[in-house]
C-alpha positions as CSV (number, residue, x, y, z in Angstrom):
1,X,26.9,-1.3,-17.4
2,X,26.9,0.4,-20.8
3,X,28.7,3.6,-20.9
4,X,29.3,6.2,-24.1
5,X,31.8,9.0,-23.9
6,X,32.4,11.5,-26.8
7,X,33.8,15.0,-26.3
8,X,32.5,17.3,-29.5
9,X,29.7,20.5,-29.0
10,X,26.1,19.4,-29.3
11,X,23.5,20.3,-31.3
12,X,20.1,19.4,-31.8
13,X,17.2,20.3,-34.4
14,X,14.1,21.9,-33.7
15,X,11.4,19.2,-32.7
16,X,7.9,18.8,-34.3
17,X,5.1,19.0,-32.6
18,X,4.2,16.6,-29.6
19,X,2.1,13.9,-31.0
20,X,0.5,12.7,-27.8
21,X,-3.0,13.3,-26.6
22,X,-3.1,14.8,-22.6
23,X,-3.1,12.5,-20.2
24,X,-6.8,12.2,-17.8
25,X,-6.9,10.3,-15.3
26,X,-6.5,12.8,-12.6
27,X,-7.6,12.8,-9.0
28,X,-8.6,15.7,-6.6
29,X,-5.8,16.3,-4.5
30,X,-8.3,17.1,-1.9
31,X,-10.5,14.2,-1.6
32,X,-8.6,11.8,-3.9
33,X,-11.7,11.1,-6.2
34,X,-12.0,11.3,-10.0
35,X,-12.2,14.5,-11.6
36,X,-13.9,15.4,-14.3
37,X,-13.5,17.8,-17.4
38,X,-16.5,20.2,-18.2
39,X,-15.4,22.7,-19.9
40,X,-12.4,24.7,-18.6
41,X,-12.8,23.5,-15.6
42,X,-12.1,20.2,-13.2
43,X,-14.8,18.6,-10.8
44,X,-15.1,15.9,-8.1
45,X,-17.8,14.3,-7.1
46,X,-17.3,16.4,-3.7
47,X,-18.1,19.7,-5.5
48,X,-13.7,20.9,-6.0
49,X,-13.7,22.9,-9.0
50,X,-10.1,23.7,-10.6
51,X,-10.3,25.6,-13.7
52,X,-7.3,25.4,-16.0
53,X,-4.9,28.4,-16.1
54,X,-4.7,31.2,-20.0
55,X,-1.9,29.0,-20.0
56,X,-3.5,25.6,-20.3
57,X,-2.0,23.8,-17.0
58,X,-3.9,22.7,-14.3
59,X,-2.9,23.9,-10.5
60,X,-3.6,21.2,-8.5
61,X,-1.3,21.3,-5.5
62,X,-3.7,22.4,-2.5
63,X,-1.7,25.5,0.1
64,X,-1.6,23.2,2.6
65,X,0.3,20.6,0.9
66,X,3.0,23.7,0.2
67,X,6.3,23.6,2.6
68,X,6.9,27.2,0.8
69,X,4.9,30.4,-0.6
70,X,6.2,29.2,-4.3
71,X,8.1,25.6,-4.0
72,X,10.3,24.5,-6.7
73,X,12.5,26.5,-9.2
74,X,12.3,29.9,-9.9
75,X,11.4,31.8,-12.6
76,X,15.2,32.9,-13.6
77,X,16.2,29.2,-12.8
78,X,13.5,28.1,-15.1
79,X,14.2,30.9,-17.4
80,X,18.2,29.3,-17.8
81,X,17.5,25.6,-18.1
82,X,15.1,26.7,-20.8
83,X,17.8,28.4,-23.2
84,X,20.1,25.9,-21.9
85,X,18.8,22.6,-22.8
86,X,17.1,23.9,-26.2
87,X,20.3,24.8,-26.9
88,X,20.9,20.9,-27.2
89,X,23.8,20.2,-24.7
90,X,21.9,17.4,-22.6
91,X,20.3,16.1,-26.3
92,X,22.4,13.1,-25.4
93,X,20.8,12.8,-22.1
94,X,17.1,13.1,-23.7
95,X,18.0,10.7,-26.5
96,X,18.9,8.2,-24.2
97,X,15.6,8.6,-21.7
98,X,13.6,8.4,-24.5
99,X,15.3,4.8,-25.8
100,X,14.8,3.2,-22.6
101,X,11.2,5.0,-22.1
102,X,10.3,3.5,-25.4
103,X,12.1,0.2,-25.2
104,X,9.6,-2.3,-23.9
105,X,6.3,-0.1,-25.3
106,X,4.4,-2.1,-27.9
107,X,5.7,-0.3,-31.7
108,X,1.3,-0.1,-31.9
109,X,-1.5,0.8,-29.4
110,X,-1.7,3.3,-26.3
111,X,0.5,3.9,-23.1
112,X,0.3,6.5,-20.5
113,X,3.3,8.3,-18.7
114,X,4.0,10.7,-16.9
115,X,7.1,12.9,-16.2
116,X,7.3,13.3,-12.4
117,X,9.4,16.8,-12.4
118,X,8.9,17.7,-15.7
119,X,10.6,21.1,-15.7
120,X,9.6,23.1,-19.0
121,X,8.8,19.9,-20.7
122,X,12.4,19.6,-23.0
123,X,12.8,15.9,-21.9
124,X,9.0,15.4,-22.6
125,X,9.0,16.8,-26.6
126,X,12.2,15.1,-26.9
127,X,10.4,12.1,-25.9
128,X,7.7,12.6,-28.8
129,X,10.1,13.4,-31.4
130,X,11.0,9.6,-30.5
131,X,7.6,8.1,-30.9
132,X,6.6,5.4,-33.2
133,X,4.0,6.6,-36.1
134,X,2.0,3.5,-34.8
135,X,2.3,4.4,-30.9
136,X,-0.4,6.9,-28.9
137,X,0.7,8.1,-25.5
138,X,-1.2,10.0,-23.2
139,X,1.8,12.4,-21.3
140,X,1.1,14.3,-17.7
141,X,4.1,16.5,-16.7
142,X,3.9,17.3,-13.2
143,X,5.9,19.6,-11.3
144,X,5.8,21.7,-7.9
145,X,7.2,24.8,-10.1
146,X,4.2,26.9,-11.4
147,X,7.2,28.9,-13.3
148,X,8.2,25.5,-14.5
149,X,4.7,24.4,-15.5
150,X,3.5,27.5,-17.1
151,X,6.9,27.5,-19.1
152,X,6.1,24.3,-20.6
153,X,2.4,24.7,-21.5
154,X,3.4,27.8,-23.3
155,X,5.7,25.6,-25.9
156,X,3.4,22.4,-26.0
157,X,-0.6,21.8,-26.0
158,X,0.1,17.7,-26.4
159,X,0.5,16.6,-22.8
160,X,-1.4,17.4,-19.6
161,X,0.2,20.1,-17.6
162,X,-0.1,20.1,-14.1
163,X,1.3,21.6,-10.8
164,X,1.2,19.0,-8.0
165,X,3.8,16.9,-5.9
166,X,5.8,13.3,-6.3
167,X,4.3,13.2,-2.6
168,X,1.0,13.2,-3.3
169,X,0.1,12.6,-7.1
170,X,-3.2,13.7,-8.1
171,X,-3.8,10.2,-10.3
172,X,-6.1,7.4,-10.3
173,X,-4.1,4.3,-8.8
174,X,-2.9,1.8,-11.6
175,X,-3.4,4.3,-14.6
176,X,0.4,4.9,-16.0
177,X,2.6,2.8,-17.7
178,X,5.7,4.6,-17.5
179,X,7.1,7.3,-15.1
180,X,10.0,9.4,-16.0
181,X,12.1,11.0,-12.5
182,X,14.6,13.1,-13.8
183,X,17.5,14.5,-11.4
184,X,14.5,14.5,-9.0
185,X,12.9,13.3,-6.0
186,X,11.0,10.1,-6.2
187,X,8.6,8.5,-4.0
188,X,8.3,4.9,-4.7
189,X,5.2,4.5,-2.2
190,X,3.3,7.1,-4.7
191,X,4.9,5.5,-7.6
192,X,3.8,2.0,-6.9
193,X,0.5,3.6,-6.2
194,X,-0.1,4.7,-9.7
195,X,1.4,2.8,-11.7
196,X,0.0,-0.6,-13.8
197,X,1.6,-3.7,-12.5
198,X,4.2,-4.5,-14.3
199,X,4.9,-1.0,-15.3
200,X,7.9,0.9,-15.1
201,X,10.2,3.8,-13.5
202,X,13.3,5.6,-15.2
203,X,15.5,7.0,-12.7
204,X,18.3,9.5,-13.9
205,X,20.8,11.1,-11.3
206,X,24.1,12.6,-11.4
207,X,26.7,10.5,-11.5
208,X,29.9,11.0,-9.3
209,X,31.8,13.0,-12.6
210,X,28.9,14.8,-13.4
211,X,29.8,18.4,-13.9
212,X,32.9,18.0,-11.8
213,X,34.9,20.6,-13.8
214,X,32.2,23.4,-12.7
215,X,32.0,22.1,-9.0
216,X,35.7,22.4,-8.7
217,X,35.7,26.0,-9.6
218,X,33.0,27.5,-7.1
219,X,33.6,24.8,-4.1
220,X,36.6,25.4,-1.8
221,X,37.1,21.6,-2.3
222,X,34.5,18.5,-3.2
223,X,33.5,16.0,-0.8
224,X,35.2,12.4,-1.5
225,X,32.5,10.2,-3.4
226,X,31.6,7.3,-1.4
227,X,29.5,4.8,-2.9
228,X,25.6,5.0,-2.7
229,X,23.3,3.8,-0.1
230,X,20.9,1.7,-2.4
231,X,17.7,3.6,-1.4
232,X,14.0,1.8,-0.3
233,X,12.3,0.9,-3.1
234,X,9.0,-0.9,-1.7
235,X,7.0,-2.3,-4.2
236,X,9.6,-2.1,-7.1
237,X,12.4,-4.5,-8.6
238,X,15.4,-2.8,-9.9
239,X,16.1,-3.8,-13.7
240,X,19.4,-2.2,-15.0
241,X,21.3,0.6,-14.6
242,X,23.3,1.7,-17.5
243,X,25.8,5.1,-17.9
244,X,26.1,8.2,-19.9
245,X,28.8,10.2,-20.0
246,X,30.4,12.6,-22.5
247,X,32.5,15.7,-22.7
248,X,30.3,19.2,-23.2
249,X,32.2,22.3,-24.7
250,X,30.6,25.6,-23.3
251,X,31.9,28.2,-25.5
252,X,30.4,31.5,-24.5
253,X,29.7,33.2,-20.7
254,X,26.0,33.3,-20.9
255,X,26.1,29.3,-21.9
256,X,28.0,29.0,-18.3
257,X,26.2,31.3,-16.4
258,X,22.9,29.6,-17.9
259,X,23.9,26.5,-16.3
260,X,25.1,27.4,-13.3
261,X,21.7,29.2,-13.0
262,X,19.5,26.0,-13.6
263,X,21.1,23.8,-10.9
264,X,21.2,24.2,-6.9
265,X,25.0,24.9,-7.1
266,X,24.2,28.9,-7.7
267,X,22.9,28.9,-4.1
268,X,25.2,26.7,-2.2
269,X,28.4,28.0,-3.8
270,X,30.4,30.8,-2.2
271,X,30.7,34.3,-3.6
272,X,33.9,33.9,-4.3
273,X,33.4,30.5,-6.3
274,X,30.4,32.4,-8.6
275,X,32.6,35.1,-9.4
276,X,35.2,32.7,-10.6
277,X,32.5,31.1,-12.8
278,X,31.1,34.9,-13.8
279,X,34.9,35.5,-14.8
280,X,35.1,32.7,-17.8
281,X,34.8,32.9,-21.1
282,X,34.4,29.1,-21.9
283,X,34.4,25.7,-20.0
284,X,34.8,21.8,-21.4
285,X,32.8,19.8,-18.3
286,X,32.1,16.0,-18.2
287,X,28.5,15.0,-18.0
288,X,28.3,11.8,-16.0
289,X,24.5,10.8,-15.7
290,X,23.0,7.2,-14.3
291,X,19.8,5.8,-15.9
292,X,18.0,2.9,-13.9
293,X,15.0,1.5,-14.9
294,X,12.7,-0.2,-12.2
295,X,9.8,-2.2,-12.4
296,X,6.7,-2.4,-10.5
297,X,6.1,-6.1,-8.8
């Protein structure tokens, strides 16, 4: 398992344009057949029309497959991980997705991913920035967060932005040749379903340090790690895992409160423990992250 620990502030420099073309092979996530661009607008052969948002996403994720009003992060929460991560403190995470997205692409000719939870899309232009001259990929971020979708079409035209669920992904079956999961919620079933044979899943999760510092200040105490239950993966061959840690320096309240904001500890901690977060003034955390790369049998 390869493992990199440094302890320094990050940085990171402002990223060129995405140079992908959007992704197209979409479905209609009420009947499941091909859609079609005319215009502004999307089209089955069942007569579903879904015109694309000022914005330039597509909505795609029908009420009834809702289990809320407005699933996913909110608008603040979307808000923070934006100033957060351009700020460059999980550049080392992005650099690393984007190696062992890359790895096994040929350096020439065309691939198709998509980022299953996309967010804002940081992971995503970091991901370009990465790209061979010679290599053409057609990008779909997807997430259940209109906030989060709208966020990212805002900064980038490249990809194809759409609001939809891992559950049911509004793709043609055997289209992509990469999917990116990031701290999210896979569905292999779905991911199997859509992706070429042979093609390939990165899976990045918290690993047992990850933020520990943080979680010991708002929780009253943290439940003892146990190892793992290796998770059902039908239809998928596990390649490697490899690890990422390092030591982040937060040096300013708003940095802290930004991620505290961006992660589903602001609801589950105490009042007590967010006040004790609200009261510092800086904050050296370990980031402890677990990439594993799957392949589709």
């Amino acid at each position: 398992m390869a493992k990199l620990i440094h302890c320094r502030p990050v940085f990171t420099r402002p990223v060129a344009p995405m140079p992908v073309t959007p992704f197209q092979a979409l479905t209609c996530p009420l009947e499941g057949a091909p859609l079609q661009c005319t215009g502004t607008a999307w089209q089955c052969p069942y007569g579903h029309s879904f015109d694309m948002a000022s914005q330039g996403y597509l909505h795609l994720l029908p009420v009834q497959h809702k289990r809320s009003r407005d699933p996913g992060d909110s608008k603040e929460m979307v808000a923070a991980r934006r100033r957060f991560l351009n700020a460059g403190h999980y550049q080392p995470i992005a650099a690393a997705v984007a190696r062992t997205l890359l790895a096994d692409l040929p350096a020439r000719g065309d691939a198709s991913l998509l980022d299953a939870g996309c967010g804002e899309g940081y992971y995503l232009r970091q991901l370009a920035a990465a790209t061979g001259p010679a290599q053409r990929l057609a990008v779909l971020g997807l997430d259940i967060s209109k906030w989060a979708v709208q966020a990212a079409a805002r900064q980038d035209k490249g990809p194809r932005w759409v609001v939809g669920s891992n559950a049911r992904l509004p793709v043609l079956p055997a289209s992509l040749d990469r999917i990116l999961c990031m701290f999210g919620f896979p569905v292999f079933p779905e991911f199997a379903r859509v992706l070429k044979p042979g093609g390939q899943v990165l899976q990045v999760d918290a690993g047992p340090e990850h933020l520990r510092q943080l979680r010991e200040l708002i929780y009253p105490r943290l439940k003892p790690e146990h190892p793992a239950a290796r998770p059902d993966m039908p239809g998928f061959q596990r390649l490697e895992t490899s690890s990422l840690a390092y030591c982040l320096e937060l040096t300013r309240p708003e940095q802290i409160a930004d991620l505290l904001a961006m992660t589903p500890h602001l609801y589950r901690a105490s009042p007590e423990g967010r006040a004790r977060a609200a009261a510092l003034e800086r904050l050296t955390l370990q980031v402890d992250v677990r990439l594993t790369r799957l392949q589709r049998e």
